[in-house]
C-alpha positions in Angstrom: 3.7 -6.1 11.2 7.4 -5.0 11.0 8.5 -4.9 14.7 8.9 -2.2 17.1 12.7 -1.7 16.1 12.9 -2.0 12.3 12.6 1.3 10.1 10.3 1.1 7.6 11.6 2.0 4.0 9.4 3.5 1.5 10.1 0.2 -0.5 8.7 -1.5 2.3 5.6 0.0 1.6 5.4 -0.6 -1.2 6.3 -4.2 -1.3 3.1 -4.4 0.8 1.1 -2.5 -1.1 1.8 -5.0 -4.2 1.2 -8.1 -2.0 -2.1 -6.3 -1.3 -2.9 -5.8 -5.3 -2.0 -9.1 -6.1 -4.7 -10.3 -3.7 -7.6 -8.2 -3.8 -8.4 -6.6 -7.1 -5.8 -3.7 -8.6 -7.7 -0.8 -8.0 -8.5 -1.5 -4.8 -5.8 0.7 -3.5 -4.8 3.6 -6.0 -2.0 6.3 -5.7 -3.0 9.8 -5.5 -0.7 12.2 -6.9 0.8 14.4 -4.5 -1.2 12.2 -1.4 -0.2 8.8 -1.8 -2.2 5.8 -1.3 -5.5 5.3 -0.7 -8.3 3.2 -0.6 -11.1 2.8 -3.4 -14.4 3.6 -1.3 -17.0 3.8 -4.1 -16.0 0.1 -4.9 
């Protein structure tokens, strides 16, 4: 997705995390304090 030789920035992620909300609904993926992100299973 981003290459073999390109860092990925934490604004990378989430860049891609947004293009992922704007497609599928917003609580699809959620931010867990202190974790990070994950996906909504009980969806």
């Amino acid at each position: 997705m981003f290459g073999k030789k390109k860092m990925v920035t934490e604004a990378d992620i989430r860049m891609c995390i947004k293009k992922i909300r704007d497609k599928t609904d917003a609580t699809f993926i959620v931010n867990k304090k202190g974790f990070g992100y994950k996906i909504d299973r009980k969806r």
